[in-house]
TORMI-598469 format. One record per residue: x, y, z of N, C-alpha, C, O, CB in turn. Coordinates in Angstrom, 2 decimals. Glycine has a CB too. Example, Ala and Ser with C-alpha at 12.3 -4.5 7.8 and 13.67 -1.06 7.14 Angstrom:
residues 2
ZADREN       n.x       n.y       n.z      ca.x      ca.y      ca.z       c.x       c.y       c.z       o.x       o.y       o.z      cb.x      cb.y      cb.z
ZADREN     13.19     -5.69      7.80     12.30     -4.50      7.80     13.20     -3.30      7.80     14.24     -3.32      8.46     11.31     -4.47      9.05
ZADREN     12.85     -2.25      7.08     13.67     -1.06      7.14     12.90      0.03      7.87     13.41      1.14      8.04     14.08     -0.60      5.72
This chain:
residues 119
ZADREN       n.x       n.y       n.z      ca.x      ca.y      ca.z       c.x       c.y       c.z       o.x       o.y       o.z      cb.x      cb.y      cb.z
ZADREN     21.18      7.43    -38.91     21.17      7.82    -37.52     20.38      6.81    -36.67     20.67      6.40    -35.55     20.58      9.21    -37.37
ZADREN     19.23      6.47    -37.50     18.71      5.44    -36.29     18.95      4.38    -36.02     18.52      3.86    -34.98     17.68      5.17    -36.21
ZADREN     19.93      3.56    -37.12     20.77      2.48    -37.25     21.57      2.60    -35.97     21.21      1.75    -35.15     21.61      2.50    -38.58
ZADREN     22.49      3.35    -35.57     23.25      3.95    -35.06     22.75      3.51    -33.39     23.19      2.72    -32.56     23.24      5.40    -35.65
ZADREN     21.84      4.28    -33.42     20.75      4.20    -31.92     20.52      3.06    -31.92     20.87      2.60    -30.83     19.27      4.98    -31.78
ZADREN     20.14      2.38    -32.49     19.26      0.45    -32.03     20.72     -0.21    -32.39     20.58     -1.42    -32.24     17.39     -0.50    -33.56
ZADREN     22.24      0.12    -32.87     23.46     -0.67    -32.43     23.52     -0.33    -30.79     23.62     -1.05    -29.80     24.97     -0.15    -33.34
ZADREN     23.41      0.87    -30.98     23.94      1.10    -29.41     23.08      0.37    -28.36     23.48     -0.25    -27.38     23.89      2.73    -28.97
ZADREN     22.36      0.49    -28.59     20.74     -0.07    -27.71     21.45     -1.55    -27.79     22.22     -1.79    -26.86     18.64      0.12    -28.79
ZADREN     21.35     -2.19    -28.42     21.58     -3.47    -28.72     22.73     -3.98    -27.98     22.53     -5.02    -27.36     21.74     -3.62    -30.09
ZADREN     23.96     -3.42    -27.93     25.06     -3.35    -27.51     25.23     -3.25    -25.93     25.92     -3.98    -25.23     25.56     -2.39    -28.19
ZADREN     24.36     -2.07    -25.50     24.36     -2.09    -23.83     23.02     -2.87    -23.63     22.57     -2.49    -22.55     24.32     -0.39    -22.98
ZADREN     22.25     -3.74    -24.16     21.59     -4.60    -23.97     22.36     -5.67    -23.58     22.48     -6.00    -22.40     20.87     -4.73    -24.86
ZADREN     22.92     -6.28    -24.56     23.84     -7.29    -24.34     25.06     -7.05    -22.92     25.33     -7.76    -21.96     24.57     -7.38    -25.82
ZADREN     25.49     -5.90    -23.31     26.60     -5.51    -22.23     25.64     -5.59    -20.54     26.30     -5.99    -19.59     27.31     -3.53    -22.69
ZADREN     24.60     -5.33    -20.35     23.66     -5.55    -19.44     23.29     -6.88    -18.82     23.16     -7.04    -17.61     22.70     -5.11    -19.94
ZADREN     23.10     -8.10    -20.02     22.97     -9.13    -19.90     24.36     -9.77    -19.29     24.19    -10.38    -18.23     22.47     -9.51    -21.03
ZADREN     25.65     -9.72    -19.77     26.21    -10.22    -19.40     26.91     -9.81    -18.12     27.52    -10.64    -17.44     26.60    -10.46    -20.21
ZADREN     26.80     -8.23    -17.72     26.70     -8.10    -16.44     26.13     -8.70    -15.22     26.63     -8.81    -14.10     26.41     -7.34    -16.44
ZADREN     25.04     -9.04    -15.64     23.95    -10.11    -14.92     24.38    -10.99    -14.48     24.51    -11.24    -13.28     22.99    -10.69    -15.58
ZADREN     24.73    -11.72    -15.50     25.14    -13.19    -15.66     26.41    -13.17    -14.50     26.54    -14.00    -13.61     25.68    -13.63    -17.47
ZADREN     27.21    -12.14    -14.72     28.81    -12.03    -13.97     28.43    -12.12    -12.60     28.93    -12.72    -11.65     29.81    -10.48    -14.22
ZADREN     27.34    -11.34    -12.72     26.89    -11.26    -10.93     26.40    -12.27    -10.18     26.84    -12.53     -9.06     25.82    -10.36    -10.60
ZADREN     25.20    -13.08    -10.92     24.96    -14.12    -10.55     25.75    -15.04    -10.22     25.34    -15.72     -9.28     24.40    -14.43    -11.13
ZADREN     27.11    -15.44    -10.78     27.94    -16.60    -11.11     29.06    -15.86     -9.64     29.67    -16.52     -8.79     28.66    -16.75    -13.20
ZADREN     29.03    -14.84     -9.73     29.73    -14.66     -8.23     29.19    -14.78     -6.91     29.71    -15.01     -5.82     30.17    -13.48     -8.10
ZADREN     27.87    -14.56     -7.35     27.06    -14.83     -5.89     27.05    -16.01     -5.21     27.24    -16.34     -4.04     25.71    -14.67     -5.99
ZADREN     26.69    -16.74     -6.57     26.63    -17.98     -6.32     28.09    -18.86     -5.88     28.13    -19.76     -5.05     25.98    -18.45     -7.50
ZADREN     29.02    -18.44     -6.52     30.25    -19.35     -5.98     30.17    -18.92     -4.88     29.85    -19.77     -4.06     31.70    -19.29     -6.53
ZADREN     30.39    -17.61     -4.36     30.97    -16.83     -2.90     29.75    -17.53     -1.88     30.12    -17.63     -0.71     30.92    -14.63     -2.94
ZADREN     28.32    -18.03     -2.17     27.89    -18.23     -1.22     28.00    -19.64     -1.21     27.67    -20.06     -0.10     26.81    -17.64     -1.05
ZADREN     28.43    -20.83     -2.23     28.50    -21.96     -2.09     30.04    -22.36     -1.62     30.48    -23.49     -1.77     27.99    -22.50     -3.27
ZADREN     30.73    -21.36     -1.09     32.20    -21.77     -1.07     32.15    -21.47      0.69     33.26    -21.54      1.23     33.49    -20.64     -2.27
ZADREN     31.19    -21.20      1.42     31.62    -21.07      2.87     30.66    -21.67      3.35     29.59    -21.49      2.76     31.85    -19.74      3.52
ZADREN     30.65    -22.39      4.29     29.28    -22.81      5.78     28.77    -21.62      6.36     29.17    -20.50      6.67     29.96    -23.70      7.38
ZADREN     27.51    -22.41      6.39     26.98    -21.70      7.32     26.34    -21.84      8.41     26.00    -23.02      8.48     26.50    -21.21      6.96
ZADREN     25.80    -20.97      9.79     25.48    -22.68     10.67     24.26    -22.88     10.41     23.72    -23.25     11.45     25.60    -22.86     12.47
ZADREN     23.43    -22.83      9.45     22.13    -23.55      9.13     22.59    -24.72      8.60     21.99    -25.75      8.93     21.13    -22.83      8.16
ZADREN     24.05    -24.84      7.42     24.60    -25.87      7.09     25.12    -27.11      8.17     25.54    -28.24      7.92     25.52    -25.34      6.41
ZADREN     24.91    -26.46      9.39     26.18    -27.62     10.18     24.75    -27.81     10.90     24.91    -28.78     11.64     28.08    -26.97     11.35
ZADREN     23.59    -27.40     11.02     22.50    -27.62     11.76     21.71    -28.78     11.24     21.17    -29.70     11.86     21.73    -26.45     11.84
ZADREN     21.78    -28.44      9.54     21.25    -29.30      8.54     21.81    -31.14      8.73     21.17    -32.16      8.97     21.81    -28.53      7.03
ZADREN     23.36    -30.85      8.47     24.01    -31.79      8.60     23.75    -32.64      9.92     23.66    -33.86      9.87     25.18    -31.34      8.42
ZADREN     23.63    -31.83     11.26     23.50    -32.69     12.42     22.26    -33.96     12.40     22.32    -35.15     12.71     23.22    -31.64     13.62
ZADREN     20.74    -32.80     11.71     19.70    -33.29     11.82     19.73    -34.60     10.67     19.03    -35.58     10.93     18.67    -32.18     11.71
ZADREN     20.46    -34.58      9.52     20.58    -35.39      8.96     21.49    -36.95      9.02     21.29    -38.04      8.49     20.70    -34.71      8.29
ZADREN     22.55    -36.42      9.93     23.02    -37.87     10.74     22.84    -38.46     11.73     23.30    -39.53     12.15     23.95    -38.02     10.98
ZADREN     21.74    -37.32     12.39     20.61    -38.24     13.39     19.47    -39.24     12.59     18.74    -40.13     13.03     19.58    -37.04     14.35
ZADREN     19.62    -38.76     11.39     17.95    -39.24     10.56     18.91    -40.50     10.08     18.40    -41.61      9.97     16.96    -37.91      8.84
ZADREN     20.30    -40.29      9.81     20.75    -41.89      8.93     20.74    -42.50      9.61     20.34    -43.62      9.27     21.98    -42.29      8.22
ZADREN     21.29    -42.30     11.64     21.62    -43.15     12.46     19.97    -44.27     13.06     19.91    -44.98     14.06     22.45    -42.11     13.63
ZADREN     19.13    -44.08     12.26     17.57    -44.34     12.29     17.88    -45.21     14.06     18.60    -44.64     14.88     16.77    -45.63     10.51
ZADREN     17.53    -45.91     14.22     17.71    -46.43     15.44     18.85    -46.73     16.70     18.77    -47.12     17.86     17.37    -47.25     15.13
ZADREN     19.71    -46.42     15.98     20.73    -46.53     17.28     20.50    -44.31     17.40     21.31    -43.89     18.22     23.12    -47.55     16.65
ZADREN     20.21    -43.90     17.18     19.90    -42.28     17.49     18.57    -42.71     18.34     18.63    -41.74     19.10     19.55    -41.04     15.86
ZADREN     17.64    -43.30     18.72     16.48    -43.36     19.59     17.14    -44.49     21.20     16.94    -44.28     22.39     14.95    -44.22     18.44
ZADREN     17.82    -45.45     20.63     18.54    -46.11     21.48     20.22    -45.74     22.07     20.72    -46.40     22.98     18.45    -47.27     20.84
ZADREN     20.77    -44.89     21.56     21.85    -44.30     22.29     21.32    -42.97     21.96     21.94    -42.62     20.95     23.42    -44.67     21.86
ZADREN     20.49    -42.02     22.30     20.39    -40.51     21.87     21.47    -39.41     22.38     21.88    -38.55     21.61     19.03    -40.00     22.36
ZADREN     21.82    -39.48     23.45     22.88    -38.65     23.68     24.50    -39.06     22.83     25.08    -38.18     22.20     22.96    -38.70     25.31
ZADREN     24.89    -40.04     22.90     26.13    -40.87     22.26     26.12    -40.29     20.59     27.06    -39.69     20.06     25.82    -42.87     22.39
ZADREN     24.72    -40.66     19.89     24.23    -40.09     18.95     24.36    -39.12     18.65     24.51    -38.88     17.45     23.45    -40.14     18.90
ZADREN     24.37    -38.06     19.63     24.21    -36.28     19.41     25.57    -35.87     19.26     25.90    -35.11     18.36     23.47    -35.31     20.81
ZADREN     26.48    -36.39     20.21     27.78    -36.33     20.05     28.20    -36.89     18.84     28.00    -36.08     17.94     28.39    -36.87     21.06
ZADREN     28.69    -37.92     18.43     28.92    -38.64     17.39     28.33    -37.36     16.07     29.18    -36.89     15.32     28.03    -40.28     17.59
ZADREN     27.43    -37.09     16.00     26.58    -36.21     14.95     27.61    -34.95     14.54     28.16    -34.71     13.46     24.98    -35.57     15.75
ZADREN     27.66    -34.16     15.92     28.53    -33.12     16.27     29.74    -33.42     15.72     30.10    -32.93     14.64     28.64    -32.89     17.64
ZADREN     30.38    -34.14     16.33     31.93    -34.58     15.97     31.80    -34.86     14.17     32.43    -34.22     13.33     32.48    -36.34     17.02
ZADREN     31.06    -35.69     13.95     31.83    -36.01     12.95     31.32    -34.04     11.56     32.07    -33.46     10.78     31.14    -38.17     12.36
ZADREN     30.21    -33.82     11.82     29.95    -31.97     11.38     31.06    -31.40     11.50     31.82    -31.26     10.54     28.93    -30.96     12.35
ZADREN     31.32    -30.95     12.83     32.44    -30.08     13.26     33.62    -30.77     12.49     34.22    -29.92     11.83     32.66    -30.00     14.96
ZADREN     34.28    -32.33     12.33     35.49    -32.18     11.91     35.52    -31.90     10.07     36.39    -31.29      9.45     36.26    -33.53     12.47
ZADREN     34.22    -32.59      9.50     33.83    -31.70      8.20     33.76    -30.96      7.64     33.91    -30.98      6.42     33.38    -31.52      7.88
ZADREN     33.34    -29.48      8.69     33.23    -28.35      8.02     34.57    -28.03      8.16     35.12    -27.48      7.20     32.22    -27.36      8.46
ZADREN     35.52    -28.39      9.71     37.20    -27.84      9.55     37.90    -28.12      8.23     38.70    -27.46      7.57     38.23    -28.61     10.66
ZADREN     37.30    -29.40      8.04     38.54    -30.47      7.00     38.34    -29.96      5.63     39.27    -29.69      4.88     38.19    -32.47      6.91
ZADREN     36.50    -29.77      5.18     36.48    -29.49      3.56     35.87    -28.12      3.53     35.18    -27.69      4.46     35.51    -30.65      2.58
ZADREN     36.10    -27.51      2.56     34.95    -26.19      2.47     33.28    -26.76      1.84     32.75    -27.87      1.84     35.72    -24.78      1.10
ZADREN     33.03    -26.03      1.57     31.58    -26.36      1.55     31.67    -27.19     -0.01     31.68    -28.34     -0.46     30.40    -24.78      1.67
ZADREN     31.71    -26.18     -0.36     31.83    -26.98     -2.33     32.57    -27.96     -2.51     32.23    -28.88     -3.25     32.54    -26.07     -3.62
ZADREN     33.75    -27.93     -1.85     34.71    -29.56     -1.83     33.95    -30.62     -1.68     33.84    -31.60     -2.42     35.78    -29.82     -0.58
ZADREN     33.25    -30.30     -0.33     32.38    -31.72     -0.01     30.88    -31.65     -0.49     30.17    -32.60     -0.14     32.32    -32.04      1.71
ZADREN     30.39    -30.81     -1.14     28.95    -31.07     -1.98     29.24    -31.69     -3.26     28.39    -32.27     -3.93     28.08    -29.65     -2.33
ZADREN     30.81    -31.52     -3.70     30.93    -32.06     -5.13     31.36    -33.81     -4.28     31.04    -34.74     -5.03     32.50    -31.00     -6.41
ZADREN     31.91    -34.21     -3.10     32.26    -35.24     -2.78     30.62    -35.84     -2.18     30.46    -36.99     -1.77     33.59    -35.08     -1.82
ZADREN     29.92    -35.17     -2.21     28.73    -35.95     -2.20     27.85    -36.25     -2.96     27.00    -37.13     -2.79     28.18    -35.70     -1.59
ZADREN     28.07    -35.13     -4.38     27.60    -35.60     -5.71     27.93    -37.00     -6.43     27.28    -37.95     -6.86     28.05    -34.65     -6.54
ZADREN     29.23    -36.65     -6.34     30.36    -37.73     -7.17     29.83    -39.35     -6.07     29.01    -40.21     -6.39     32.78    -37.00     -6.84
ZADREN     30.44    -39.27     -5.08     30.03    -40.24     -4.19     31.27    -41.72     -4.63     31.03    -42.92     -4.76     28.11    -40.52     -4.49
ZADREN     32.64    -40.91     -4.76     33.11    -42.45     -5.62     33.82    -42.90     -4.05     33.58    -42.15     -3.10     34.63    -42.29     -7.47
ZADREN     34.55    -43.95     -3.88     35.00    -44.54     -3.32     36.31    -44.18     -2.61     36.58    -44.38     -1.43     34.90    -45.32     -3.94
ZADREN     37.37    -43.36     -3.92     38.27    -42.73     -3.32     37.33    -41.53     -2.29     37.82    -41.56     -1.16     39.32    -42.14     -4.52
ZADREN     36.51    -40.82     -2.35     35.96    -39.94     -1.92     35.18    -40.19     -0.46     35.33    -39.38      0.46     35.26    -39.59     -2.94
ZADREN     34.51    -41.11     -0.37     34.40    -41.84      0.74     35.87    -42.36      1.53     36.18    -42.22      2.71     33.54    -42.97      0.29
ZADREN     36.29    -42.71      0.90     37.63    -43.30      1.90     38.35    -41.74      2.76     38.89    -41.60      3.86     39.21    -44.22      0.53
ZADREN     38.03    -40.80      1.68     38.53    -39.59      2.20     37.95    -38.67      3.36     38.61    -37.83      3.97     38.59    -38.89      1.20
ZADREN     36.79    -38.92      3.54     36.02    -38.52      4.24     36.16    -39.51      5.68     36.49    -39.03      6.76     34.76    -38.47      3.44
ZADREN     35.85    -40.95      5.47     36.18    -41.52      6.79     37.07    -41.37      7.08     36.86    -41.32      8.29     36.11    -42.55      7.06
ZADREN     38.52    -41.16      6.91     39.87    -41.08      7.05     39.29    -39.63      8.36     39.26    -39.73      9.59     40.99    -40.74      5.24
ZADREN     38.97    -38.60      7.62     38.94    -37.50      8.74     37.98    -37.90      9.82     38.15    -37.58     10.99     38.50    -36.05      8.18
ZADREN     36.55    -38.89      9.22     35.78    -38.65     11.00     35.83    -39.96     11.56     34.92    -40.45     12.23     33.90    -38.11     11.13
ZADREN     36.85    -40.47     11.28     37.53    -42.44     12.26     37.48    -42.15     13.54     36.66    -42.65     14.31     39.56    -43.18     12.07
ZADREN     38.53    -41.14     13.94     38.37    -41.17     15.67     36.86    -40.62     16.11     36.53    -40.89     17.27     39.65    -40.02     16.50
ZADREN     35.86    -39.81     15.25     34.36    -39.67     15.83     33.68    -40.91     16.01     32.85    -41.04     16.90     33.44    -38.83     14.92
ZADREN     34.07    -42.14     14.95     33.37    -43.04     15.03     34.16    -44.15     15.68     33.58    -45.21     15.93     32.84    -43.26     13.85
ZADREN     35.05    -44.03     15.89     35.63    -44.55     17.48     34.81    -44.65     18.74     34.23    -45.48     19.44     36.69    -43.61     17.98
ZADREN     35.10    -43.27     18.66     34.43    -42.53     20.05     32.88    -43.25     19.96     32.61    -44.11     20.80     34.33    -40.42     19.94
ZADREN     32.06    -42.95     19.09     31.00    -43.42     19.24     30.77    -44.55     19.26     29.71    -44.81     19.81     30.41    -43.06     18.69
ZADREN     31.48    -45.65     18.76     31.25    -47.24     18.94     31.41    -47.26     20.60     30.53    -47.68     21.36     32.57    -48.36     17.99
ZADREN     32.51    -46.79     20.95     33.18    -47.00     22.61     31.60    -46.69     22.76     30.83    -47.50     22.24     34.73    -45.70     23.53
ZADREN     31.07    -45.55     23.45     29.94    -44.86     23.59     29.29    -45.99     23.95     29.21    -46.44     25.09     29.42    -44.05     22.48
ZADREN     28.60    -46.63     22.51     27.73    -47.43     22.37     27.82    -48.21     23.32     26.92    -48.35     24.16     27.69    -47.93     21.33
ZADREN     29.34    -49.08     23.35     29.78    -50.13     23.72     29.22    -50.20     25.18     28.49    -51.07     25.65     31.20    -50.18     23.49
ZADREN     30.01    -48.50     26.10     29.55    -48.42     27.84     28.43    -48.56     27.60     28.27    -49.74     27.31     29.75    -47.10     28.86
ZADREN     27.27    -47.87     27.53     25.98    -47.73     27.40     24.88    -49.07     27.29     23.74    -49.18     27.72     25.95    -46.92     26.29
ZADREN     25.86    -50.15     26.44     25.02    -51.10     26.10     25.00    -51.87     27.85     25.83    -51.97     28.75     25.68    -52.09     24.59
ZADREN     23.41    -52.36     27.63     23.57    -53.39     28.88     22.78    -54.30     28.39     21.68    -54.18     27.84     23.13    -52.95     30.43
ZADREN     23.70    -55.64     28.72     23.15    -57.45     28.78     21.55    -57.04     29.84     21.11    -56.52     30.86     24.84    -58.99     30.07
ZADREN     21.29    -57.63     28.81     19.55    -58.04     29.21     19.64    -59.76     29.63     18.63    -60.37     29.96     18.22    -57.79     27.44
């Protein structure tokens, strides 16, 4: 009989554990598979930080440019598409990414371009 009791025990132990596990592994995809806008907030502040000096010398052109190229990112990939395209980091993957934000960085060269003045 008490054999009996510590299978069972043992059994919804395990059956417990891997409930766990199920839950976790859904949480986690369902919350890594959508944006959020702390994500697109993150992203802005971070392509102001790459643009290191032309963001202090064009700052508005900058802010735009930032925006545009976020906004057409989060439309184009879901979230996990492009965290694994920023893991990986290969070349086809980059090419894929500029392909969608070319006309942002259009726009922002033009930008630059009015803005600049001969000293």
């Amino acid at each position: 009989m008490a054999k009996n009791w510590q299978n069972y025990l043992a059994l919804g132990i395990i059956a417990l554990v891997v409930i766990l596990i199920a839950v976790k592994v859904i949480i986690n995809y369902s919350s890594g598979a959508k944006w959020t806008p702390e994500d697109r907030v993150q992203m802005v502040s971070d392509c102001l930080d790459d643009l290191g000096g032309y963001a202090v010398r064009f700052p508005m052109q900058s802010e735009e440019y930032c925006a545009c190229t976020t906004d057409t990112i989060l439309a184009s990939f879901s979230r996990a598409e492009y965290k694994l395209i920023e893991k990986e980091n290969t070349p086809e993957d980059e090419k894929k990414v500029l392909k969608v934000i070319s006309e942002c960085y259009n726009a922002y060269q033009q930008a630059m371009f009015n803005a600049s003045k001969l000293d």
